[in-house]
ZADO-323312 format. One record per residue (C-alpha): y, z negated, x. Coordinates in nm, 3 decimals. Each point is the difference from the previous one (the first is absolute). Layout:
# residues N
      py      pz      px
       Y       Z       X
...
***
This chain:
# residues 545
      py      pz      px
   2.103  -0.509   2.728
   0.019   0.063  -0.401
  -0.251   0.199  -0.157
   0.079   0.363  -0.079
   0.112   0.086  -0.363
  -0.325   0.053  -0.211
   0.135   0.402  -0.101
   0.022   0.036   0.341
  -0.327  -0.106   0.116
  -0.177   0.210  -0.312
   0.219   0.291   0.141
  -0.104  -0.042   0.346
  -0.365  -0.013  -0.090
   0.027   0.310  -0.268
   0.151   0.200   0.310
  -0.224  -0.097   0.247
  -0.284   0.110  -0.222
   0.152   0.337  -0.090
   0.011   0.111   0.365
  -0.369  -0.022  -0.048
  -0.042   0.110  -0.350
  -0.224   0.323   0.056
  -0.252  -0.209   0.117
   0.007  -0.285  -0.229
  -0.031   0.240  -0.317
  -0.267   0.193   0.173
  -0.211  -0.297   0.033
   0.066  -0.121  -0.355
  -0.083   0.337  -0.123
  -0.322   0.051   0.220
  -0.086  -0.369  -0.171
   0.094   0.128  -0.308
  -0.195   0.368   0.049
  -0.318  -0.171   0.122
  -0.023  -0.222  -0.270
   0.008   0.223  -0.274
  -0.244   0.177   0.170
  -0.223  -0.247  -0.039
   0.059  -0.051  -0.323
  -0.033   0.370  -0.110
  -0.380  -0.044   0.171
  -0.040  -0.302  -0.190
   0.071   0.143  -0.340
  -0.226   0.247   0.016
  -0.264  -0.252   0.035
   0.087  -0.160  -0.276
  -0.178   0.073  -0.287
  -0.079  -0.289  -0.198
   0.158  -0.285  -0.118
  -0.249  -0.243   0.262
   0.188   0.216   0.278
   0.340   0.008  -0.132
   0.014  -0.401  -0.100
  -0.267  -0.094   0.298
  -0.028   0.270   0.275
  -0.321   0.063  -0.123
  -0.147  -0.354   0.117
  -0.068   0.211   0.344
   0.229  -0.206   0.232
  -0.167  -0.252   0.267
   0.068  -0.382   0.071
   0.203   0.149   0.320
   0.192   0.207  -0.163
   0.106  -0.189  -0.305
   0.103  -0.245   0.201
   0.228   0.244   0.201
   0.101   0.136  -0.326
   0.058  -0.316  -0.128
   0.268  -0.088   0.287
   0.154   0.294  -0.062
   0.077  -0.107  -0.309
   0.110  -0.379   0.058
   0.223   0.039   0.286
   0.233   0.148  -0.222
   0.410   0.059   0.088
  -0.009  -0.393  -0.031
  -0.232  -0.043   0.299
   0.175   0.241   0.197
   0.370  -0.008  -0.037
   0.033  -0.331  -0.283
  -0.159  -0.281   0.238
   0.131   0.143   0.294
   0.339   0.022  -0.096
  -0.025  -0.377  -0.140
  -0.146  -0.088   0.293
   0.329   0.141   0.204
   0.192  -0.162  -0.194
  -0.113  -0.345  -0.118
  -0.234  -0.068   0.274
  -0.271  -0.230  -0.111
   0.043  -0.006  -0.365
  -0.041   0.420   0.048
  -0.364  -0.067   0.168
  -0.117  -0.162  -0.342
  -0.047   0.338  -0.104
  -0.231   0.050   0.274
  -0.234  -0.282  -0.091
   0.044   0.030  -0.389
  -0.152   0.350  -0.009
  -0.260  -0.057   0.276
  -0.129  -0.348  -0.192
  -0.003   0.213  -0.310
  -0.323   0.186   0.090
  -0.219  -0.298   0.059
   0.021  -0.071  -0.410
  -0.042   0.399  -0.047
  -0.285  -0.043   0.213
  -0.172  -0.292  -0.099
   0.103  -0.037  -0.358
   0.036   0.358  -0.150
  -0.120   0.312   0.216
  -0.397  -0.013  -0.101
  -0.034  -0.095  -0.326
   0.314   0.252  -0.125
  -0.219   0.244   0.191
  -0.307  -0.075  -0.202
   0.161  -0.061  -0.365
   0.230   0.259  -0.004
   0.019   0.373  -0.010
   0.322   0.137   0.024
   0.261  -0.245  -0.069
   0.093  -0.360  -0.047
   0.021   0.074  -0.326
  -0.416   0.059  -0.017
  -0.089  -0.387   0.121
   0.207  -0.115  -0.258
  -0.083   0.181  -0.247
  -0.418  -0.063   0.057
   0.003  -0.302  -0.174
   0.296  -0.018  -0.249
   0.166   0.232  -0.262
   0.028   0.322   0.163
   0.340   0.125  -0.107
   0.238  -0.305   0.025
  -0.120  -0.033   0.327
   0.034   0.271   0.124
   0.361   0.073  -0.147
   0.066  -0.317   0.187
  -0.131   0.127   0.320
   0.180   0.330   0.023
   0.317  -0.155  -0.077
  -0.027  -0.229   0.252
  -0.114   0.237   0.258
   0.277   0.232  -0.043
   0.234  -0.255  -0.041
  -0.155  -0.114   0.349
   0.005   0.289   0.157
   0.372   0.103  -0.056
   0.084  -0.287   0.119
  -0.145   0.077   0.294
   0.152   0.343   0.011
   0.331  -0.114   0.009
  -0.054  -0.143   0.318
  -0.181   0.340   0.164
   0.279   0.187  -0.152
   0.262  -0.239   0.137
  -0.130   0.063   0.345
  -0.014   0.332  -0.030
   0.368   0.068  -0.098
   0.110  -0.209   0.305
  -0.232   0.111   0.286
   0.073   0.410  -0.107
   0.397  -0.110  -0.029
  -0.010  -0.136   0.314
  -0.170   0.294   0.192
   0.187   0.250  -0.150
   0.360  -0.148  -0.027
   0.003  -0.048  -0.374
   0.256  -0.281  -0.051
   0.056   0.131  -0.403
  -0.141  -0.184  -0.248
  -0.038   0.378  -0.175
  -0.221   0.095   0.320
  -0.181  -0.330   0.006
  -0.111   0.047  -0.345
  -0.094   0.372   0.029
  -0.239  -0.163   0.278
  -0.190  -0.246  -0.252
  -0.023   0.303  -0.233
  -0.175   0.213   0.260
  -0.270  -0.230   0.067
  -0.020  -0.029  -0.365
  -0.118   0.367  -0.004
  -0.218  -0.070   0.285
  -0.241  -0.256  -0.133
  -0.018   0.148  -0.370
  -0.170   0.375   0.210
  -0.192  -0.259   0.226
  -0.128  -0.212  -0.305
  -0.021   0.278  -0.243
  -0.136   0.284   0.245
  -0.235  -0.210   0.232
  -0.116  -0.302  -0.208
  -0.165  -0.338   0.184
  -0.212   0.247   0.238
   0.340   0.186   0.132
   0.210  -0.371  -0.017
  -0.287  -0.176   0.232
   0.048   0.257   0.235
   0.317  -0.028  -0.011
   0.004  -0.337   0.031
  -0.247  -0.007   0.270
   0.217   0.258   0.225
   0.299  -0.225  -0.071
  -0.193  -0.283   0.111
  -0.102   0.147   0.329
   0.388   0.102   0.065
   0.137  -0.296  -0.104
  -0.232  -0.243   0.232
   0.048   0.250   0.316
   0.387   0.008  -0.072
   0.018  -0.366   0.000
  -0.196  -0.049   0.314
   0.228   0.235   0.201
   0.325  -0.196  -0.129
  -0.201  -0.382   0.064
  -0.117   0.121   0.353
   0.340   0.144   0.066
   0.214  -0.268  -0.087
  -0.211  -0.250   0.145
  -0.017   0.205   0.344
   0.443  -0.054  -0.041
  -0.102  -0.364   0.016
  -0.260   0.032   0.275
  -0.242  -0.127  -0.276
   0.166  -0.338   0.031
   0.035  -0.075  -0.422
   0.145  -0.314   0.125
   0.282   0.236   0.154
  -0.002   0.217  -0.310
   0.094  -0.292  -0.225
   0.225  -0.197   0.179
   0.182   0.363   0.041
  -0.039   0.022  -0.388
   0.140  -0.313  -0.040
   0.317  -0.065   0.203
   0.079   0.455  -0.159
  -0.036  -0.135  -0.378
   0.281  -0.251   0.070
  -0.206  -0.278  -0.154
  -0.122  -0.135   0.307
  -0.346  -0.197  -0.004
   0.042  -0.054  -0.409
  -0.115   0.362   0.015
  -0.376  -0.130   0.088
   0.028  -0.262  -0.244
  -0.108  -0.015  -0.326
   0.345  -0.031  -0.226
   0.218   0.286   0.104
  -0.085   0.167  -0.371
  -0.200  -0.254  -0.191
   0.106  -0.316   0.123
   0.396  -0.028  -0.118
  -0.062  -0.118  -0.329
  -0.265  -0.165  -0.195
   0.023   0.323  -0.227
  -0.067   0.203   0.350
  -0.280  -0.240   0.043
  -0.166   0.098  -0.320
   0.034   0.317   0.042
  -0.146  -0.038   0.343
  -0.343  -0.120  -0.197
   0.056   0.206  -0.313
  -0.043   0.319   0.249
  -0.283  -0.148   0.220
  -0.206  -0.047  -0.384
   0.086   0.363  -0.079
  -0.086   0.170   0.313
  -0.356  -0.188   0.088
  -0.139   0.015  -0.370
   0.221   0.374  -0.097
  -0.276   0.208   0.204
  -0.306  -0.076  -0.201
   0.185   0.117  -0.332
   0.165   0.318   0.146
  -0.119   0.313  -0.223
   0.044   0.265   0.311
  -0.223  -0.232   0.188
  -0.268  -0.076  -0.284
  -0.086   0.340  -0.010
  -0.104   0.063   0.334
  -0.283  -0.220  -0.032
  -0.146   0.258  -0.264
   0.004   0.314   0.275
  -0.279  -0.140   0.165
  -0.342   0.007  -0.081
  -0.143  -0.339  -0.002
   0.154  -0.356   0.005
  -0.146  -0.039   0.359
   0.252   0.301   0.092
   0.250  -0.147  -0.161
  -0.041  -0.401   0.145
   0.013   0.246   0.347
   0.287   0.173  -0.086
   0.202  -0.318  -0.056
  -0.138  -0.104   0.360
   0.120   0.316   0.159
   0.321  -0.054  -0.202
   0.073  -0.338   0.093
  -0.046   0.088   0.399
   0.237   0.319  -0.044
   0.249  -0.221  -0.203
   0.011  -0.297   0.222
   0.056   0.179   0.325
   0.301   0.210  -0.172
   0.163  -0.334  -0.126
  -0.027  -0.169   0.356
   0.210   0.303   0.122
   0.252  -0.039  -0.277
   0.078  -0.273   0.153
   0.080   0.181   0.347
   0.195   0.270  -0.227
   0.235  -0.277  -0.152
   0.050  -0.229   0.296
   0.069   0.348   0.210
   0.240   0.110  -0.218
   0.213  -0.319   0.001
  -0.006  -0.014   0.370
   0.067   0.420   0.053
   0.286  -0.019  -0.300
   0.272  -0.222  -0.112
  -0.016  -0.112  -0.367
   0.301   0.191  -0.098
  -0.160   0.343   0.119
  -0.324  -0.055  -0.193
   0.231  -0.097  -0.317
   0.214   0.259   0.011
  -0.308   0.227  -0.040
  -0.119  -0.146  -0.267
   0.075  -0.361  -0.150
  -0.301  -0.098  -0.070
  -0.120   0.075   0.380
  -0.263   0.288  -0.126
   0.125   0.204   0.291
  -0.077  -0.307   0.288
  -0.346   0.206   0.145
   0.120   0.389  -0.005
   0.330  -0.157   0.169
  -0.190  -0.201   0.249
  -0.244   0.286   0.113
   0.341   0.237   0.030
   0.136  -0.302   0.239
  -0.345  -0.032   0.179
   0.021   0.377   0.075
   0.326  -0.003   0.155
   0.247  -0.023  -0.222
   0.114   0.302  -0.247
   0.164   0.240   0.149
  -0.330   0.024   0.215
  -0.267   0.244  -0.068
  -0.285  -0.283   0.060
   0.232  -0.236  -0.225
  -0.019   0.284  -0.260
  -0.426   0.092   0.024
  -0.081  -0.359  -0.017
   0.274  -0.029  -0.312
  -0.103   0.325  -0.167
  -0.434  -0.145   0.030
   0.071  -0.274  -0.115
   0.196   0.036  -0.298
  -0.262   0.314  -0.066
  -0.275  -0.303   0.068
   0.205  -0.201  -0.310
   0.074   0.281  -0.226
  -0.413   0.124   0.045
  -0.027  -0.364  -0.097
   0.228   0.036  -0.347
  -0.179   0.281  -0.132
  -0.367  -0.161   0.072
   0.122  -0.286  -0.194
   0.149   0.200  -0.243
  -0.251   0.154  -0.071
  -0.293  -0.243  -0.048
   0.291  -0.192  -0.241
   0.012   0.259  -0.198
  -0.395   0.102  -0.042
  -0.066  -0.388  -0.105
   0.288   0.007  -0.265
  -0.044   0.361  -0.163
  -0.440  -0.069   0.063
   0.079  -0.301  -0.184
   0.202   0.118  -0.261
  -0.235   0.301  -0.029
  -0.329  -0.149  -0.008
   0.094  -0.355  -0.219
   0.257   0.090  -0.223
  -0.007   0.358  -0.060
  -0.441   0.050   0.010
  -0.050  -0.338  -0.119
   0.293  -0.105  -0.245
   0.148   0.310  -0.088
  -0.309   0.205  -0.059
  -0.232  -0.272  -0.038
  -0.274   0.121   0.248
  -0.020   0.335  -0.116
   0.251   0.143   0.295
  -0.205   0.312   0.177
   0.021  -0.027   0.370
   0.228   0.278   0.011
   0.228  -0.126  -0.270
   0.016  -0.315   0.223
   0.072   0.132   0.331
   0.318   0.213  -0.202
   0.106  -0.376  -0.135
  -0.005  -0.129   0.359
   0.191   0.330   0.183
   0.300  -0.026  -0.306
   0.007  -0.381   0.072
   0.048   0.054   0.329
   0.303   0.214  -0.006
   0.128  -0.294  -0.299
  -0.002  -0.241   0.288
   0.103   0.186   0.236
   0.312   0.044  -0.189
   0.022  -0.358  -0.139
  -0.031  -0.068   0.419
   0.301   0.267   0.126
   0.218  -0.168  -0.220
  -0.032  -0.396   0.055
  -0.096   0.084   0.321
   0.375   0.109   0.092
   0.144  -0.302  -0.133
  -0.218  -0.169   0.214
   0.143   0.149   0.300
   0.165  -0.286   0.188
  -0.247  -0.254  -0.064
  -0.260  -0.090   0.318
  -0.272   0.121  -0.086
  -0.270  -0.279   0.105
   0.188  -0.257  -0.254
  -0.075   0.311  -0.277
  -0.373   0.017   0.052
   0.006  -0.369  -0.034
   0.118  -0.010  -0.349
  -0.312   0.248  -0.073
  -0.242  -0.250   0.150
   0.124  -0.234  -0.149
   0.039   0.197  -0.385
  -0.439   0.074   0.134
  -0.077  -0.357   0.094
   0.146  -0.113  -0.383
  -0.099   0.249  -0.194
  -0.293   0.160   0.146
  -0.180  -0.236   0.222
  -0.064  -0.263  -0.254
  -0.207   0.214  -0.213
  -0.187   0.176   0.269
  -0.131  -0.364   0.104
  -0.022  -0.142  -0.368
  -0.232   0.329  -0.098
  -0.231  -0.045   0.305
  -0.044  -0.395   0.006
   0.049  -0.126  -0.297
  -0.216   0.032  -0.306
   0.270  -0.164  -0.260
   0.217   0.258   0.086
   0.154   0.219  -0.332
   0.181   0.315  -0.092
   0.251  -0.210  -0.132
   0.003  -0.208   0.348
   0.011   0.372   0.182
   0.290   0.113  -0.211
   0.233  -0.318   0.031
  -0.069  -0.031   0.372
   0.084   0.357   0.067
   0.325   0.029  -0.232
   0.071  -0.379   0.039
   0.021   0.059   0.392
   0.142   0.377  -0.031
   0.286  -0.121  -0.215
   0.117  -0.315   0.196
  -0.005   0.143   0.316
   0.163   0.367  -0.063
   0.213  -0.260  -0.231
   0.102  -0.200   0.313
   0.051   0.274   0.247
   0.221   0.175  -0.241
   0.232  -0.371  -0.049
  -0.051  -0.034   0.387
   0.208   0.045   0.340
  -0.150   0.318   0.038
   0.144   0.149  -0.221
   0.346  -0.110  -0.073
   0.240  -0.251   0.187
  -0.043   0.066   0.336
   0.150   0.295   0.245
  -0.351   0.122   0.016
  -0.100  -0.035  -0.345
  -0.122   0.332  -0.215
   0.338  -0.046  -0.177
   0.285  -0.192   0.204
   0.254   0.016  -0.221
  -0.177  -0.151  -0.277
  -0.063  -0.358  -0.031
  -0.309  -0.126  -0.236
  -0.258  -0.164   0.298
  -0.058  -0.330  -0.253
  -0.336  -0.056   0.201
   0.085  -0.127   0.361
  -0.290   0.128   0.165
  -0.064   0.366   0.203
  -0.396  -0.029  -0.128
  -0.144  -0.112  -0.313
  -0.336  -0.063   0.139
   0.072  -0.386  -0.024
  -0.003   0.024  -0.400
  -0.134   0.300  -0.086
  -0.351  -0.024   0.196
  -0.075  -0.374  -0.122
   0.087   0.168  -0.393
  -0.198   0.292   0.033
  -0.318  -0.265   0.093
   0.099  -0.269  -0.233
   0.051   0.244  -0.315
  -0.341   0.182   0.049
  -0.151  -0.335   0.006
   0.164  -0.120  -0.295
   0.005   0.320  -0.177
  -0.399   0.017   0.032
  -0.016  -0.396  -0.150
   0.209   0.086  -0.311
  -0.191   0.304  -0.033
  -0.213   0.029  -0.362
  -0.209   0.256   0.220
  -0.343  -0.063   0.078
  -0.039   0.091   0.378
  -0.301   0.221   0.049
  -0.229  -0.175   0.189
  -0.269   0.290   0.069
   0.305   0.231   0.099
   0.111  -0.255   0.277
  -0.343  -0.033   0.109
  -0.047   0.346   0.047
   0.333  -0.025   0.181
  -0.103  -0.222   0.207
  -0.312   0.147   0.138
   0.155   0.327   0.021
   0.307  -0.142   0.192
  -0.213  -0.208   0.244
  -0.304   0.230   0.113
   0.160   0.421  -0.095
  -0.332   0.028  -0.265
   0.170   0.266  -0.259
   0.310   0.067   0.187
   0.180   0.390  -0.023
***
């Protein structure tokens, strides 16, 4: 039997939906209510700079860490890796493992001492030992740069989960979407703060975990919790056969595919530990021992989310044929909303409908969490480094700061809306990618240079950070993603010179090799008694905010 036209199966799903849209809006806007509730109760807490930048340092190990899932399983987690996962199998579970591995160098390598050196930002541990205002020009532009990255992909999501629910096949309606949650996270940023985002976030986290049980228990208890049942179903319904298990069905054609294969593995284990929105949590907690716990709490909360991913893409493949999940969306984003709607009963029922209408509330709680905490790090960052530090040279009043950061945010939000539509078609797990891998060049090498090694420059800093900022944004930008390809930002156009879907091959080598060699051909003097100091602080917490 052929598949059904891809219009008609978008069709089909936008009319089974709209049988059921009263309830569907009513849950996004009870989400949407409750969370600017929170919020609201939030900003009137905040009152100084500490709470708007750090929640006040009042959060606990526990619920960092919850707040820190919250902000890491992101529209990638949920709807990117799952919709791979449907559609490429094995090569989709990489995702899976990438961003799970990624914590144990967060952990182990980053989470304490950026704790004890720092106070706000990135920007700060820099900054203790070299020039201040280079370096921390050089930090905000890399953490917005970052961060909008990183937006694109929340906003993606967000366009194609709402147009799915509520029958929006325009690109006009679609982009009126990415727009709205545009709005949304400059009043939760700009109203609430980090105390009103973490409690966001932590809410979100709660949902999200809960949502994803139901959907894992449920489509496991369709294969009589046989998973041996559940992928050979998966299997033989993706048309593939048993190269659907296999490594290859993505990365494996070429020797290009290949290295893109290990250019995303690089990018997603080492991306985590330079994030900005991530870096910052570790300063809303009030010792480095709450913070090492946090990460703990984080990894357990993390791992057992990923494992279900895995239940979420294999179910989808086996519930849905490949042509239904593309006609949704080409990039698969819509594999896990689609699946729960199948698990449910199918559309046009009303448990089909509930479990489609959670869920996609579930994701869309999940875009605005993330949002959120990506835009506090980038318009913190660009408030507290470059405007307090650079701009004003230290003289900034607290209240002149926290006005910087709440203008900044509605800058990015805007910046955000507007790539964020063109990003539209593109899956949404390969987007985050590229910003791990643009934070793995740019900033990991001179988070790790700063804290370990003594020889370390601001000249070293300053190449590292633009040296791995510039080639990768440089790559991505001559790259598949986005031109050449059907599901390329632009796929018309024609200028993807570098082979590869992810820089992180080059780019993250570069950033590490040009802060080294940047720091030997510095003239600068390293300060020996600042790294010292550095290096007790960072290690035992004696001094730290």
């Amino acid at each position: 039997m052929s598949p059904a036209h891809p219009a008609v199966i978008e069709l089909a799903a936008a009319s089974d939906a709209s049988e059921h849209r009263t309830l569907i809006i009513s849950l996004f806007a009870a989400f949407v209510v409750a969370t600017l509730c929170i919020t609201v109760w939030a900003g009137r807490q905040t009152k100084s700079a500490a709470d708007f930048y750090a929640g006040g340092r009042q959060f606990t190990g526990f619920q960092n860490g919850l707040a820190i899932s919250g902000d890491y399983m992101s529209a990638a987690s949920f709807l990117g890796i799952a919709g791979a996962i449907a559609l490429f199998g094995y090569d989709g579970f990489l995702y899976s493992i990438g961003f799970l591995v990624a914590w144990l160098v967060a952990l182990l390598l980053v989470a304490e001492p950026l704790r004890n050196s720092g106070r706000y930002t990135m920007g700060d541990v820099l900054a203790y030992r070299m020039r201040q205002r280079p370096v921390r020009t050089a930090a905000g532009t890399s953490t917005i740069v970052v961060s909008i990255f990183y937006l694109l992909a929340q906003m993606a999501g967000a366009g194609v989960l709402v147009s799915l629910l509520l029958g929006i096949t325009s690109d006009a309606g679609k982009i009126l979407i990415v727009a709205l949650v545009g709005v949304l996270m400059i009043v939760y940023v700009t109203i609430g703060g980090m105390k009103g985002t973490t409690w966001v976030q932590m809410v979100k986290a709660v949902l999200l975990i809960t949502g994803t049980i139901l959907i894992t228990f449920l489509i496991l208890l369709k294969f009589n919790f046989n998973v041996s049942d559940l992928l050979g179903t998966a299997a033989s319904n993706s048309g593939k056969g048993s190269a659907f298990l296999e490594p290859g069905l993505k990365y494996g054609a070429s020797g290009t595919s290949k290295l893109d294969f290990i250019s995303l593995g690089i990018a997603l284990v080492l991306g985590t530990a330079g994030l900005p929105h991530i870096l910052i949590r570790f300063y809303t907690v009030p010792t480095a021992k709450a913070a090492r716990k946090s990460v703990n709490w984080a990894i357990g909360i993390i791992g057992a989310f990923y494992l279900m991913t895995i239940v979420l893409g294999f179910g989808a493949a086996a519930l849905l044929k490949p042509g239904e999940i593309i006609a949704s969306n080409k990039a698969g984003n819509t594999a896990a909303p689609l699946a729960a709607m199948e698990i449910g009963g199918g559309g046009d029922s009303t448990g089909g409908a509930i479990l489609l209408a959670v869920i996609s509330a579930v994701a869309f709680a999940t875009i605005l969490a993330v949002v959120a905490g990506l835009t506090l790090a980038s318009s913190s960052s660009f408030a507290h480094d470059i405007y307090a530090n650079v701009i004003k040279k230290g003289k900034a009043t607290e209240k002149e700061e926290m006005k910087a950061a709440r203008w900044s945010t509605v800058f990015i939000g805007i910046v955000s809306i507007a790539l964020g539509a063109l990003a539209r078609d593109l899956n949404v797990a390969g987007l985050v990618a590229l910003a791990f891998a643009v934070a793995a060049s740019a900033n990991l090498p001179t988070i790790l240079y700063s804290l370990f090694w003594k020889r370390f420059t601001t000249q070293g800093a300053l190449w590292s950070i633009y040296g791995g900022l510039i080639t990768a944004v440089g790559l991505v930008l001559f790259s598949p993603v986005v031109s050449g390809k059907p599901t390329s930002m632009f796929p018309d156009a024609n200028f993807d010179f570098f082979p590869l879907e992810n820089p992180g091959l080059i780019s993250i080598p570069l950033g590490f090799l040009l802060g080294w060699l940047g720091s030997l051909l510095s003239k600068e003097e390293p300060d020996k008694g600042k790294y010292a100091e550095l290096e007790v602080k960072s290690l035992t917490g004696v001094g730290a905010h």
